[in-house]
PQR file with spaces between the fields and no chain letter, atoms N, CA, C, O and H, PARSE charges and radii, in Angstrom:
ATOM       1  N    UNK     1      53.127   38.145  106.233 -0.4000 1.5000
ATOM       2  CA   UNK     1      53.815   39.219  106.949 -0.0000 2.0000
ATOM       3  C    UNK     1      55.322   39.189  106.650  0.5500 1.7000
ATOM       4  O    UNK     1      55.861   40.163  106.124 -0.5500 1.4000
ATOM       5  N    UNK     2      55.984   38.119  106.968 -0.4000 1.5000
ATOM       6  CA   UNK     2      57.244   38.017  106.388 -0.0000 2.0000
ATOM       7  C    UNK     2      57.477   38.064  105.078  0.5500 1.7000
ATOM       8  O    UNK     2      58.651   38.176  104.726 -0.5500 1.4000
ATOM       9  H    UNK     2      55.547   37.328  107.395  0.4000 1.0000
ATOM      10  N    UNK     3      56.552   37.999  104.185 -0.4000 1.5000
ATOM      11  CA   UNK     3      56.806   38.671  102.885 -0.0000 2.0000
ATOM      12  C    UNK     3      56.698   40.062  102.728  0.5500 1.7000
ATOM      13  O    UNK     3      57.587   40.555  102.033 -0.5500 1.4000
ATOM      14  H    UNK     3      55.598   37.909  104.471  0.4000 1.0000
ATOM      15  N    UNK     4      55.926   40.769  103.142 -0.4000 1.5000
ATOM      16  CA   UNK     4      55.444   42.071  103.324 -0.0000 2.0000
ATOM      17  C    UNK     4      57.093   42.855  103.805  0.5500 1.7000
ATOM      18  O    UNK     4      57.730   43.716  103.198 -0.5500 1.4000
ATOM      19  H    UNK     4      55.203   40.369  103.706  0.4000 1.0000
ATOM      20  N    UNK     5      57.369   42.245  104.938 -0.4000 1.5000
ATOM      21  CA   UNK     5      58.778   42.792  105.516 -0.0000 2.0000
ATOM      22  C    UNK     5      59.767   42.546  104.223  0.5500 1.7000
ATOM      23  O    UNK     5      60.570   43.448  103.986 -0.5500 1.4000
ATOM      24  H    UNK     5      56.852   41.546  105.431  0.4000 1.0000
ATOM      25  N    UNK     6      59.764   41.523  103.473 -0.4000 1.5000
ATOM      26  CA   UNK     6      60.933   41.382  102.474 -0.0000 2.0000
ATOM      27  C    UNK     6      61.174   42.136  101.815  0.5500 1.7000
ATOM      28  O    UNK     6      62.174   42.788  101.516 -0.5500 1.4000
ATOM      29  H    UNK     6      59.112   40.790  103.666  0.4000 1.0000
ATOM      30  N    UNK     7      59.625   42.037  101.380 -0.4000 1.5000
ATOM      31  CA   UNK     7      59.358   43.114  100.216 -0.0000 2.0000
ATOM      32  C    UNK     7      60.044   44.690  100.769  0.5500 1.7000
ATOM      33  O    UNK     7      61.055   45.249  100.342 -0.5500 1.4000
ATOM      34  H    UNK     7      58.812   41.507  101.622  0.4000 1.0000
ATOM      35  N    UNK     8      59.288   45.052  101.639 -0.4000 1.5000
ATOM      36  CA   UNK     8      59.691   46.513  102.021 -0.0000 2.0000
ATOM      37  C    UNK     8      61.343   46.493  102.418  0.5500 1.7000
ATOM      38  O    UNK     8      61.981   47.491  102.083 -0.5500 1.4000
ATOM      39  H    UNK     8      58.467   44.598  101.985  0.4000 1.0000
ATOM      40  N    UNK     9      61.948   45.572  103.009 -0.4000 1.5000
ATOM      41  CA   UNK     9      63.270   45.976  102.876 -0.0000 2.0000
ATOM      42  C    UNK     9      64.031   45.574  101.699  0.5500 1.7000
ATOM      43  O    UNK     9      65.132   46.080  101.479 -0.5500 1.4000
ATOM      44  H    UNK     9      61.430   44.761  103.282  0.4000 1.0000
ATOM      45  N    UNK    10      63.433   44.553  100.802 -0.4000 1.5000
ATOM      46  CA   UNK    10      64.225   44.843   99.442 -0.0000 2.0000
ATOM      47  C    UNK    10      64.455   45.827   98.861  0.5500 1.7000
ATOM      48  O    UNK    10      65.572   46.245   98.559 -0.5500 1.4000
ATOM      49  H    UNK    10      62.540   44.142  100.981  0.4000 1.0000
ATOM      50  N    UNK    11      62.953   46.535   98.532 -0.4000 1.5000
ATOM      51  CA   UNK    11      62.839   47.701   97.489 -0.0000 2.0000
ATOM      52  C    UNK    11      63.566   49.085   98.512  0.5500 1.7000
ATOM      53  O    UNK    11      64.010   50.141   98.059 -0.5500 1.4000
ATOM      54  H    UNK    11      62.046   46.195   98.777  0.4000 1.0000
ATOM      55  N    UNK    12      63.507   48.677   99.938 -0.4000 1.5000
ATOM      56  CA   UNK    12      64.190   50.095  100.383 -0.0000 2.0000
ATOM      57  C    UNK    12      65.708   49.888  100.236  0.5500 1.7000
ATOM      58  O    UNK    12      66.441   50.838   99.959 -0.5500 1.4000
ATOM      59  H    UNK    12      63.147   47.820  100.306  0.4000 1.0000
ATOM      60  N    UNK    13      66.186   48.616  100.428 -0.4000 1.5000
ATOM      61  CA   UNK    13      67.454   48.552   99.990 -0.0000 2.0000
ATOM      62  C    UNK    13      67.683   48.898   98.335  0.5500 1.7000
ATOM      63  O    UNK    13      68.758   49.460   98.124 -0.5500 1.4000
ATOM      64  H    UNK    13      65.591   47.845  100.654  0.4000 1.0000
ATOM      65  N    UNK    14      66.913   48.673   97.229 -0.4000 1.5000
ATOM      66  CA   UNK    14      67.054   48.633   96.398 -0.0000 2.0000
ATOM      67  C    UNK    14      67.027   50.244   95.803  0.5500 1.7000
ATOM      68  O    UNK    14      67.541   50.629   94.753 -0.5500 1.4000
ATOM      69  H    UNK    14      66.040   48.217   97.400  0.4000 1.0000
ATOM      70  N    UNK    15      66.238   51.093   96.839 -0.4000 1.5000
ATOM      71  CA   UNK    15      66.054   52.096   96.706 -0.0000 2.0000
ATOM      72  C    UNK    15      67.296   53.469   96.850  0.5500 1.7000
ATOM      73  O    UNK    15      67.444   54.433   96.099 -0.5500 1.4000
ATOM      74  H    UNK    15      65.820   50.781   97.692  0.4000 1.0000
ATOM      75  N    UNK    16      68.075   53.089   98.134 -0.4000 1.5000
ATOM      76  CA   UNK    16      68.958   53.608   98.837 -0.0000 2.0000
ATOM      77  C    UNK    16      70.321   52.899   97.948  0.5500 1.7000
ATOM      78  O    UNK    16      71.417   53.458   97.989 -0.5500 1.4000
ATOM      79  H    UNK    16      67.954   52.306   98.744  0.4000 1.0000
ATOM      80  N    UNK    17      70.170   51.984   97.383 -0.4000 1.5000
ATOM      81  CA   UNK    17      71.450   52.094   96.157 -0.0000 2.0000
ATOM      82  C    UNK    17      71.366   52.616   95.117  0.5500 1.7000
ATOM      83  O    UNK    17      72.427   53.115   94.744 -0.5500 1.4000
ATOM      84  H    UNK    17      69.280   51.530   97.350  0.4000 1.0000
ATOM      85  N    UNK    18      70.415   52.744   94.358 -0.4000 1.5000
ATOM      86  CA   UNK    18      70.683   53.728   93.702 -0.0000 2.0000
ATOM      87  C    UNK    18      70.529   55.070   94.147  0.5500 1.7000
ATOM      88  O    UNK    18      71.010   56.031   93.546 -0.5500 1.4000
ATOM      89  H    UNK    18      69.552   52.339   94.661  0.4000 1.0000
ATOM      90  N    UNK    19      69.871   55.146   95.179 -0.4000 1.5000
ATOM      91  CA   UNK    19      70.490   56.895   95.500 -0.0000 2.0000
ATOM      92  C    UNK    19      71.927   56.949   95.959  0.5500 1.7000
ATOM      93  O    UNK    19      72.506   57.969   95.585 -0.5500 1.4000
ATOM      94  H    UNK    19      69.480   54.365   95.667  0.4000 1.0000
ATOM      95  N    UNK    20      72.449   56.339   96.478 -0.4000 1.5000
ATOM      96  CA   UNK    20      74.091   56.561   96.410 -0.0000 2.0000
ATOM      97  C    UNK    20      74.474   55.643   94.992  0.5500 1.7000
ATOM      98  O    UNK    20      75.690   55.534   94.831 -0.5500 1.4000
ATOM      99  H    UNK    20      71.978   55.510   96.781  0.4000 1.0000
ATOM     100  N    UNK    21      73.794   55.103   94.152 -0.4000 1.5000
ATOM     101  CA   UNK    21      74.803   55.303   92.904 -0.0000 2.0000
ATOM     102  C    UNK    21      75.116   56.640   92.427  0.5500 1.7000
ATOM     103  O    UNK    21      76.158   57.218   92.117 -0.5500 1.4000
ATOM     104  H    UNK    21      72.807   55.191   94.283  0.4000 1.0000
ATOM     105  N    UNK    22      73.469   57.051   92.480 -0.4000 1.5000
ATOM     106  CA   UNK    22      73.566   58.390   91.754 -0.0000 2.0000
ATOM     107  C    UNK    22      74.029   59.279   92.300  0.5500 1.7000
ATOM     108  O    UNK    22      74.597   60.190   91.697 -0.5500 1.4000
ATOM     109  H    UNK    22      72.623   56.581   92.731  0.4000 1.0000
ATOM     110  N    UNK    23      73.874   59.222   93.813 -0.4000 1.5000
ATOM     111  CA   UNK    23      74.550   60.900   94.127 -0.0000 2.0000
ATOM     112  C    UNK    23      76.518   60.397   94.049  0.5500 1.7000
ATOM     113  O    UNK    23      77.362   61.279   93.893 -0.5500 1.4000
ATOM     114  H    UNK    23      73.412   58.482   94.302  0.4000 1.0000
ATOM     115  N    UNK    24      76.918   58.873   94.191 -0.4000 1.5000
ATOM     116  CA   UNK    24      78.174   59.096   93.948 -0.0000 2.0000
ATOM     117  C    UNK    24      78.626   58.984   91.960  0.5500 1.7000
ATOM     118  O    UNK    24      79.805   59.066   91.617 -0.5500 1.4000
ATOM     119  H    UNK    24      76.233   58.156   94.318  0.4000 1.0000
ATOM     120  N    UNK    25      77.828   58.854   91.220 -0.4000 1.5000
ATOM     121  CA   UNK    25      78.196   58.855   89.667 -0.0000 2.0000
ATOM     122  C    UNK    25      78.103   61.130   89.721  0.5500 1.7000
ATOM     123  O    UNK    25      78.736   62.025   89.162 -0.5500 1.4000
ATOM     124  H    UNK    25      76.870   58.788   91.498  0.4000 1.0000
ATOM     125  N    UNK    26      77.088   61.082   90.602 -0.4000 1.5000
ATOM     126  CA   UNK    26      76.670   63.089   90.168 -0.0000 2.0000
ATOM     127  C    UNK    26      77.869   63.501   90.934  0.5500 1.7000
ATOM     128  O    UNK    26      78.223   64.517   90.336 -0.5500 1.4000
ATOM     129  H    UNK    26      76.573   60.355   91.057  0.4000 1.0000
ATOM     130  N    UNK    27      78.726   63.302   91.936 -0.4000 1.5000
ATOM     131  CA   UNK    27      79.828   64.043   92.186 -0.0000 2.0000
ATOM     132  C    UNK    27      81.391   63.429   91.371  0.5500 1.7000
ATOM     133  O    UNK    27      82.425   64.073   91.192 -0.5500 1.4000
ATOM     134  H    UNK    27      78.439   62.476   92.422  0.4000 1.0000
ATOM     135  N    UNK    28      81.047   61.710   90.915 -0.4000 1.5000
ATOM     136  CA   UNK    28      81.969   61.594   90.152 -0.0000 2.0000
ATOM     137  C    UNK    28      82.082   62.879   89.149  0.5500 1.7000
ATOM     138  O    UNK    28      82.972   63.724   89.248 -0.5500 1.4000
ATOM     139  H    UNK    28      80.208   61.186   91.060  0.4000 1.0000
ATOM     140  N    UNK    29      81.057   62.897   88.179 -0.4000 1.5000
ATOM     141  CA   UNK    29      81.092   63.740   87.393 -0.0000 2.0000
ATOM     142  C    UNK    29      81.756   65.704   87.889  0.5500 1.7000
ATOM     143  O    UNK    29      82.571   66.498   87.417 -0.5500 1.4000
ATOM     144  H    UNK    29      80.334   62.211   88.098  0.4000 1.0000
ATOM     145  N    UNK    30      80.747   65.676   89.111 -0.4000 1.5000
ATOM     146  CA   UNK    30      81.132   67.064   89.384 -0.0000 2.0000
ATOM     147  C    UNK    30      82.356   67.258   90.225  0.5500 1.7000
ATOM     148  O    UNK    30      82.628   68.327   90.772 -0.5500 1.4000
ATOM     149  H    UNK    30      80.086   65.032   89.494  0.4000 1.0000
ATOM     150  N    UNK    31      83.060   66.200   90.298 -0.4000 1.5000
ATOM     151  CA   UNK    31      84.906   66.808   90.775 -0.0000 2.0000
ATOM     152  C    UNK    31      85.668   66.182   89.258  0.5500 1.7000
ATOM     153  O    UNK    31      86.806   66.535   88.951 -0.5500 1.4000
ATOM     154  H    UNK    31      82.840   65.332   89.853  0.4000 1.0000
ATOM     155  N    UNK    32      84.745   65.094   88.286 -0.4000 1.5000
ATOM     156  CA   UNK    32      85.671   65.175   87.279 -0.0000 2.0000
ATOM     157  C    UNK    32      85.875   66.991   86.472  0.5500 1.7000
ATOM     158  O    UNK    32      86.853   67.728   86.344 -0.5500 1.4000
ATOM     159  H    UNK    32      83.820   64.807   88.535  0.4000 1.0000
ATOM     160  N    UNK    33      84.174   67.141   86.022 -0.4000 1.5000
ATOM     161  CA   UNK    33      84.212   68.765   85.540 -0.0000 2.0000
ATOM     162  C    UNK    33      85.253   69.314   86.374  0.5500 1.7000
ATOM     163  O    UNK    33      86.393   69.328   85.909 -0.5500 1.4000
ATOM     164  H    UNK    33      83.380   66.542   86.126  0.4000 1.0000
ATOM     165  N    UNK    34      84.995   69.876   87.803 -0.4000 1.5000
ATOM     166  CA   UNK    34      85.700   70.313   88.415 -0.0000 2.0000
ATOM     167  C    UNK    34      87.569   70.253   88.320  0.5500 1.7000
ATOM     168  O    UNK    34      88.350   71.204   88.350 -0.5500 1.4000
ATOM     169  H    UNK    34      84.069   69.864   88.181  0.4000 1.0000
ATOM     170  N    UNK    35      87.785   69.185   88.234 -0.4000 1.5000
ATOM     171  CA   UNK    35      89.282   69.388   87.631 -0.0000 2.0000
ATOM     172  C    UNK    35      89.739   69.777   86.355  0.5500 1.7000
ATOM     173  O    UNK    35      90.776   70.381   86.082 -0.5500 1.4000
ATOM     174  H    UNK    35      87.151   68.412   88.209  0.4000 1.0000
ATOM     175  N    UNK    36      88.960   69.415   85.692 -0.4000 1.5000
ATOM     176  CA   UNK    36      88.586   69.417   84.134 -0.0000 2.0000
ATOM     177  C    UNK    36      88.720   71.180   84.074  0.5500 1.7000
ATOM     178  O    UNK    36      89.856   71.569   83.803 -0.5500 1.4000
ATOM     179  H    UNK    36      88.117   68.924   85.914  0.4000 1.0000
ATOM     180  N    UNK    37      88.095   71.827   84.209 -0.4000 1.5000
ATOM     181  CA   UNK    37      87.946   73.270   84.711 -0.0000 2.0000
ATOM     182  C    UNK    37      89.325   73.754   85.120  0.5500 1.7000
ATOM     183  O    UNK    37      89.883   74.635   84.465 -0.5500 1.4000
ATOM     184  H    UNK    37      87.172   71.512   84.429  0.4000 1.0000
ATOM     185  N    UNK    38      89.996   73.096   86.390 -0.4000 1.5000
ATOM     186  CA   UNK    38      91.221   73.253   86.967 -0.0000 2.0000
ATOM     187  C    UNK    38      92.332   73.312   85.771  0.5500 1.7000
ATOM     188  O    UNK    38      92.786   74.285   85.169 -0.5500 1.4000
ATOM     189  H    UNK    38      89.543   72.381   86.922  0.4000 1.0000
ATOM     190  N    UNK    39      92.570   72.094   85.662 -0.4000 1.5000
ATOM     191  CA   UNK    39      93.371   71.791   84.662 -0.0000 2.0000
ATOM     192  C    UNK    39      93.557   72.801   83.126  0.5500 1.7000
ATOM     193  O    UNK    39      94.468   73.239   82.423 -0.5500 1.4000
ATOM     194  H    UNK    39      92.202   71.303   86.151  0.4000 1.0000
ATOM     195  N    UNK    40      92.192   72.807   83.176 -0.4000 1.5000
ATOM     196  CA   UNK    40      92.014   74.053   81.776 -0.0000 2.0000
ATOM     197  C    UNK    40      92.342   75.412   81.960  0.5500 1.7000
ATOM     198  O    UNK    40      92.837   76.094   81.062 -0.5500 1.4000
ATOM     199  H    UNK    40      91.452   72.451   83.747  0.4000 1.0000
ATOM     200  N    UNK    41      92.091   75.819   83.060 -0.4000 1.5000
ATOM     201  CA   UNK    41      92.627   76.937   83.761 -0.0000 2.0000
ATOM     202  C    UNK    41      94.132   76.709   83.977  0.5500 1.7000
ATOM     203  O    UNK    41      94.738   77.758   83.762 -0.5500 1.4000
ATOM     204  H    UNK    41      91.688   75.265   83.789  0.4000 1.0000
ATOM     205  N    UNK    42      95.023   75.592   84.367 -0.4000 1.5000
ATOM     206  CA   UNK    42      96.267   75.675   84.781 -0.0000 2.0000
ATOM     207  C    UNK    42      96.784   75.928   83.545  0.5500 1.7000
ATOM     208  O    UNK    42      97.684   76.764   83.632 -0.5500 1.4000
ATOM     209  H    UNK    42      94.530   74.740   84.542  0.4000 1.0000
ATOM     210  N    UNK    43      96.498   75.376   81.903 -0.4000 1.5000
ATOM     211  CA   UNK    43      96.764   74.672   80.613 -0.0000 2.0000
ATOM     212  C    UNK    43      96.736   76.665   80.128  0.5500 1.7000
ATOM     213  O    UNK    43      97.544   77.116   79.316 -0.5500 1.4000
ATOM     214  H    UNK    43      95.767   74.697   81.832  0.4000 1.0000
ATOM     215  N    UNK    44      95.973   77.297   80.624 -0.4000 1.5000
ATOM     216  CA   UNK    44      95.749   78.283   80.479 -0.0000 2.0000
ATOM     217  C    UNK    44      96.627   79.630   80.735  0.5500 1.7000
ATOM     218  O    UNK    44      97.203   80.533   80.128 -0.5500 1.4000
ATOM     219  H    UNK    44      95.317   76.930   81.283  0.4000 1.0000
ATOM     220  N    UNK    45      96.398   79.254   81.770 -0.4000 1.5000
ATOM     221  CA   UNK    45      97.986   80.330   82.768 -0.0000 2.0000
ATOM     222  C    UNK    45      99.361   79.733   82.275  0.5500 1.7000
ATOM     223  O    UNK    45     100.393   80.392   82.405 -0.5500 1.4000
ATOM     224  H    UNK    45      95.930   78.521   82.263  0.4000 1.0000
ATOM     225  N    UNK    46      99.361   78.847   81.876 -0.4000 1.5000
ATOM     226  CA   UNK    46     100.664   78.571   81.175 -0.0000 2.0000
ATOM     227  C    UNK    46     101.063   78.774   80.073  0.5500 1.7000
ATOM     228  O    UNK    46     102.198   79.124   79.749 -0.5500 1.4000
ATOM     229  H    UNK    46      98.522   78.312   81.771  0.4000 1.0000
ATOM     230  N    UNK    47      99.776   78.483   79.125 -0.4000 1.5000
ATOM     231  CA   UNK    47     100.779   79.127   77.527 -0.0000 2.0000
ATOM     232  C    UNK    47     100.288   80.888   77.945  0.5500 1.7000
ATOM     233  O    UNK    47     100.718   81.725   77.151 -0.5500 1.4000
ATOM     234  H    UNK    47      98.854   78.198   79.388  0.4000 1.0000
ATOM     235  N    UNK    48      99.450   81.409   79.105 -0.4000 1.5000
ATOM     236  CA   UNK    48      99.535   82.563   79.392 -0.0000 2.0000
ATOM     237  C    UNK    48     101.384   83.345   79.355  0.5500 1.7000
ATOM     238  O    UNK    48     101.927   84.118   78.566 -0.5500 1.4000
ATOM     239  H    UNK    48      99.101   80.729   79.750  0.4000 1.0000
ATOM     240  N    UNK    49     101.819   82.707   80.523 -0.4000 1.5000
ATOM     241  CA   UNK    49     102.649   83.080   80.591 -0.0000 2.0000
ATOM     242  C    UNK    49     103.937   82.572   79.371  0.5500 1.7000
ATOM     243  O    UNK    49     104.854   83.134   78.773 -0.5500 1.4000
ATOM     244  H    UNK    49     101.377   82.079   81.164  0.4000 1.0000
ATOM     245  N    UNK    50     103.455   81.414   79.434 -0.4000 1.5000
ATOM     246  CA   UNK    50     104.735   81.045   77.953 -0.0000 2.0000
ATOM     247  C    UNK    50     104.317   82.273   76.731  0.5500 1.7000
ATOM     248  O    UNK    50     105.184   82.499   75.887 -0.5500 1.4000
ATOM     249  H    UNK    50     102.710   80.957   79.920  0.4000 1.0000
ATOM     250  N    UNK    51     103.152   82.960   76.658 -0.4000 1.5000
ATOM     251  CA   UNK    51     103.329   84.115   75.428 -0.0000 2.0000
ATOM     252  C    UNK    51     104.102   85.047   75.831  0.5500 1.7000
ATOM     253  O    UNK    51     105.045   85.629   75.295 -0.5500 1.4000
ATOM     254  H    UNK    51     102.448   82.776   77.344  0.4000 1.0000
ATOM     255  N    UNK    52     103.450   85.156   77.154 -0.4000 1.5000
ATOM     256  CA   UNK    52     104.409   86.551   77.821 -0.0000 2.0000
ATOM     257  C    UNK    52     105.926   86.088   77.687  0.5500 1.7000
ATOM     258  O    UNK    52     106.835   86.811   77.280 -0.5500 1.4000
ATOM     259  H    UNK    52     102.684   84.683   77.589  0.4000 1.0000
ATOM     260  N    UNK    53     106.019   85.110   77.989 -0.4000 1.5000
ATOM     261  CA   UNK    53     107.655   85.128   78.135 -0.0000 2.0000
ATOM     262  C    UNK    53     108.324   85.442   76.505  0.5500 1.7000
ATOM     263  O    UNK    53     109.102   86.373   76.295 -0.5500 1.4000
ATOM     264  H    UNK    53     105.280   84.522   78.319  0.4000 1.0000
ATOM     265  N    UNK    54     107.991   84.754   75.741 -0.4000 1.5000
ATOM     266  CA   UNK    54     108.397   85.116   74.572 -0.0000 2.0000
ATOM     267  C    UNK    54     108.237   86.446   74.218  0.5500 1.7000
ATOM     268  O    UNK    54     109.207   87.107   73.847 -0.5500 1.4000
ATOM     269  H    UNK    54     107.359   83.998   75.911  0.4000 1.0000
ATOM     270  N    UNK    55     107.113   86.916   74.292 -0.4000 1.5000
ATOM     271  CA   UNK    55     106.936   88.303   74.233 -0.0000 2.0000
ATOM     272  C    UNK    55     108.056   89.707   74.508  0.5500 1.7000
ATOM     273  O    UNK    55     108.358   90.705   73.854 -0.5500 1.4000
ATOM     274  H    UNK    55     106.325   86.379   74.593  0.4000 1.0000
ATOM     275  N    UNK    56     108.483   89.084   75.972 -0.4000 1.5000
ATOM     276  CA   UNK    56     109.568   89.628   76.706 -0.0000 2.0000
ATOM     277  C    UNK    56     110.686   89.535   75.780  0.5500 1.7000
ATOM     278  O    UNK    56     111.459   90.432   75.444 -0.5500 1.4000
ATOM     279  H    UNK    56     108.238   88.273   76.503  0.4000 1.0000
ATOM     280  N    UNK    57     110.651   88.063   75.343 -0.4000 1.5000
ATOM     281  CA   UNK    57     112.089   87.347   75.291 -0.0000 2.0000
ATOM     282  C    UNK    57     112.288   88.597   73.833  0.5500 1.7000
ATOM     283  O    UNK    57     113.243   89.363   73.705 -0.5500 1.4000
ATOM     284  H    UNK    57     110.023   87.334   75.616  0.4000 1.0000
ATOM     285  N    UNK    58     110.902   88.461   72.737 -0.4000 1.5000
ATOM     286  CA   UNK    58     111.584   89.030   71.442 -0.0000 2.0000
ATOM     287  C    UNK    58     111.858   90.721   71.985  0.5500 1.7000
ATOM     288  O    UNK    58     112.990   91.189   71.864 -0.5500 1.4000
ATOM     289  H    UNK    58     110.126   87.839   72.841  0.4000 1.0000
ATOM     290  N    UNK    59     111.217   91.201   72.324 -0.4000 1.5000
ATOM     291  CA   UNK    59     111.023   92.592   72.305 -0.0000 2.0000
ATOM     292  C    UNK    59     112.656   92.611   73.593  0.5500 1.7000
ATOM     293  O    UNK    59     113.383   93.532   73.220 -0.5500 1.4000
ATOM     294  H    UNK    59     110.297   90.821   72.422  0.4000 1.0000
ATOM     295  N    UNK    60     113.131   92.052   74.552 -0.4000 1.5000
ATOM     296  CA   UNK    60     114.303   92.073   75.039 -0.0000 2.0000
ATOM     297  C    UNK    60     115.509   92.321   73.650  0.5500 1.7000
ATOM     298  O    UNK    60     116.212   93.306   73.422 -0.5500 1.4000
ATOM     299  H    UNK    60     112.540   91.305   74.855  0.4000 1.0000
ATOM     300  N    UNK    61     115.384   90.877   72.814 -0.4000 1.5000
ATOM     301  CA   UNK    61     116.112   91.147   72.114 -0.0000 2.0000
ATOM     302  C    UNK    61     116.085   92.288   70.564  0.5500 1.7000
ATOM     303  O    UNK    61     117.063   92.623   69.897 -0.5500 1.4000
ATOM     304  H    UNK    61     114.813   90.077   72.999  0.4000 1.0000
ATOM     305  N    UNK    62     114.935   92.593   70.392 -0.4000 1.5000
ATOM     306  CA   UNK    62     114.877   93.368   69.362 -0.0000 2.0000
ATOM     307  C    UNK    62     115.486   94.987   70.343  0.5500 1.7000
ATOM     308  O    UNK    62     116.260   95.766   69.787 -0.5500 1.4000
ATOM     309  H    UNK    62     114.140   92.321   70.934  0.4000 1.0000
ATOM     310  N    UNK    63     115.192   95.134   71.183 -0.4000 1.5000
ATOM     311  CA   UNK    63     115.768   96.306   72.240 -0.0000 2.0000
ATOM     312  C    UNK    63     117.624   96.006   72.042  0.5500 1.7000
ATOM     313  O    UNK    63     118.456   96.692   71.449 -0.5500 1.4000
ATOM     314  H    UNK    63     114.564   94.501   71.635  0.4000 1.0000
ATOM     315  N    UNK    64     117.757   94.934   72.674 -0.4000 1.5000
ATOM     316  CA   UNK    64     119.613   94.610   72.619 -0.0000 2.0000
ATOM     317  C    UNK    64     119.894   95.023   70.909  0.5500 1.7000
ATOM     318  O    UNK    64     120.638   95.956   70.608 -0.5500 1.4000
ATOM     319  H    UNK    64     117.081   94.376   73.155  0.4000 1.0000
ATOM     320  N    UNK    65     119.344   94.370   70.109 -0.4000 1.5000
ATOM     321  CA   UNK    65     119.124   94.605   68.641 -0.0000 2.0000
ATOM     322  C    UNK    65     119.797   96.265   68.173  0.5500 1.7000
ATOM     323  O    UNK    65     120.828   96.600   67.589 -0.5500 1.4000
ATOM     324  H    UNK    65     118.739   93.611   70.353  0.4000 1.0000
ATOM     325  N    UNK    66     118.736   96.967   68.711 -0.4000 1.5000
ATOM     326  CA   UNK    66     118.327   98.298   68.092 -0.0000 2.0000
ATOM     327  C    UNK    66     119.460   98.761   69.103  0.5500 1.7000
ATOM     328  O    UNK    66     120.479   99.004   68.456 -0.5500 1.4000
ATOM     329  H    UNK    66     117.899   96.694   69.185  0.4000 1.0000
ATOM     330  N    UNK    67     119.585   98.903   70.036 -0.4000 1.5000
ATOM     331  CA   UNK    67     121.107  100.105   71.086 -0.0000 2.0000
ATOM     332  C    UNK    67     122.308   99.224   70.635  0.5500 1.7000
ATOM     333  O    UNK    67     123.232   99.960   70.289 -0.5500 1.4000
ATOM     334  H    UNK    67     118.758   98.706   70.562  0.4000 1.0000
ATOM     335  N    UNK    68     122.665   97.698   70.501 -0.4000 1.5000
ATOM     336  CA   UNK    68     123.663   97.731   69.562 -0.0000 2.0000
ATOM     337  C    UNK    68     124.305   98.281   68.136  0.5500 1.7000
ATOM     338  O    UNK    68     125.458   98.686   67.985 -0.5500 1.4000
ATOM     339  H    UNK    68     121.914   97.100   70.782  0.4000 1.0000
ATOM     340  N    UNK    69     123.375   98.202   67.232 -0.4000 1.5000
ATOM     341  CA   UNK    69     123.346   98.925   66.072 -0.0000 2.0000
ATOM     342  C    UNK    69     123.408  100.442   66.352  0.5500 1.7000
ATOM     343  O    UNK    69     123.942  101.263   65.607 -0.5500 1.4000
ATOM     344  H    UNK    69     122.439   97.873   67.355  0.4000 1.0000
ATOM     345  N    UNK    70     122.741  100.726   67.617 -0.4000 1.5000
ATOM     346  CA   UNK    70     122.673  101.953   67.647 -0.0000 2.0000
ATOM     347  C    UNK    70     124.380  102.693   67.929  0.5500 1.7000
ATOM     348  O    UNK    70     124.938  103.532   67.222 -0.5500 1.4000
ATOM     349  H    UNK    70     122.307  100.058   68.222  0.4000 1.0000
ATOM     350  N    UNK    71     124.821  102.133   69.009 -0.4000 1.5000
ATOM     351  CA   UNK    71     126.040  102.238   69.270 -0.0000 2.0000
ATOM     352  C    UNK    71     127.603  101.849   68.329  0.5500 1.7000
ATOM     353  O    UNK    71     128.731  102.334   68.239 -0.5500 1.4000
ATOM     354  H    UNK    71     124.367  101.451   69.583  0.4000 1.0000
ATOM     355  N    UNK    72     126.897  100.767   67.788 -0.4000 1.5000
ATOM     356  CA   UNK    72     127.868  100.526   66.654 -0.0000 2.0000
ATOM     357  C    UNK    72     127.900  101.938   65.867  0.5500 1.7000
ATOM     358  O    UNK    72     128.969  102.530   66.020 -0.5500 1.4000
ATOM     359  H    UNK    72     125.981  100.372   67.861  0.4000 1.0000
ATOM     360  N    UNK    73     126.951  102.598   65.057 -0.4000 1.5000
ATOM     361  CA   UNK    73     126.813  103.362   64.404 -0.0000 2.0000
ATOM     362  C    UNK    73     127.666  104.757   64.684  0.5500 1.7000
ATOM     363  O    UNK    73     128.178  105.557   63.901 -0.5500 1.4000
ATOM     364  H    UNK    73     126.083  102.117   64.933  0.4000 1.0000
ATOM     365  N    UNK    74     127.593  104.704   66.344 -0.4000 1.5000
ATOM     366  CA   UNK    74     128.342  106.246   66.716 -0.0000 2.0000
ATOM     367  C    UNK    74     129.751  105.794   66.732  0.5500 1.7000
ATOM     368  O    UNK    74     130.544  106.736   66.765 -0.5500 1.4000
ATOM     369  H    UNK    74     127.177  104.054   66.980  0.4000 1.0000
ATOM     370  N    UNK    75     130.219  104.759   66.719 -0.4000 1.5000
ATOM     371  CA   UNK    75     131.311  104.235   67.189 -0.0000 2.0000
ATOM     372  C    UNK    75     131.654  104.420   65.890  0.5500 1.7000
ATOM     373  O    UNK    75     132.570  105.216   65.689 -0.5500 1.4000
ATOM     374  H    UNK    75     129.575  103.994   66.692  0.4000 1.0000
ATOM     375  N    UNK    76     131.092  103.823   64.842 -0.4000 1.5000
ATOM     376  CA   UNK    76     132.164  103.975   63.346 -0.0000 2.0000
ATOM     377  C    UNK    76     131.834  105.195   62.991  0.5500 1.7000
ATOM     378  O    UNK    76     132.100  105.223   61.790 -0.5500 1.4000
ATOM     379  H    UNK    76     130.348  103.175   65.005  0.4000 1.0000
ATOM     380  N    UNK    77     131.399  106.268   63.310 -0.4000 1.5000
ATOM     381  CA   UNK    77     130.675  107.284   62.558 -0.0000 2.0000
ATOM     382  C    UNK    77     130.880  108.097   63.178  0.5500 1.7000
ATOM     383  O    UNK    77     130.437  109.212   62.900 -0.5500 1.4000
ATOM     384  H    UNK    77     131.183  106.245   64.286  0.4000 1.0000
């Protein structure tokens, strides 16, 4: 009988660790993805906006560009 009891609380102990290995390795994984995701998304919105900004930045200056020349032109002319 006292083996019988060992037995059954070994293997249930033995049982109930690996279910919290696994359910804590399956959310390791699913908040690593999960940031992983985040991060790729943040990595994202940033050279997002770093195109835009350049974008701005050339077409700002090709604009300053073109009404300087433009004005130069009436000015000597």
């Amino acid at each position: 009988m006292y083996y019988y009891y060992y037995c059954y609380y070994y293997y249930y102990y033995y049982y109930y660790y690996y279910y919290y290995y696994y359910y804590y390795y399956y959310y390791y994984f699913y908040y690593y993805y999960y940031y992983n995701f985040y991060f790729y998304y943040l990595y994202y919105i940033y050279y997002y906006f770093y195109f835009y900004y350049y974008y701005y930045y050339y077409y700002y200056y090709y604009f300053y560009y073109y009404y300087y020349n433009y004005y130069y032109y009436f000015y000597y002319y």
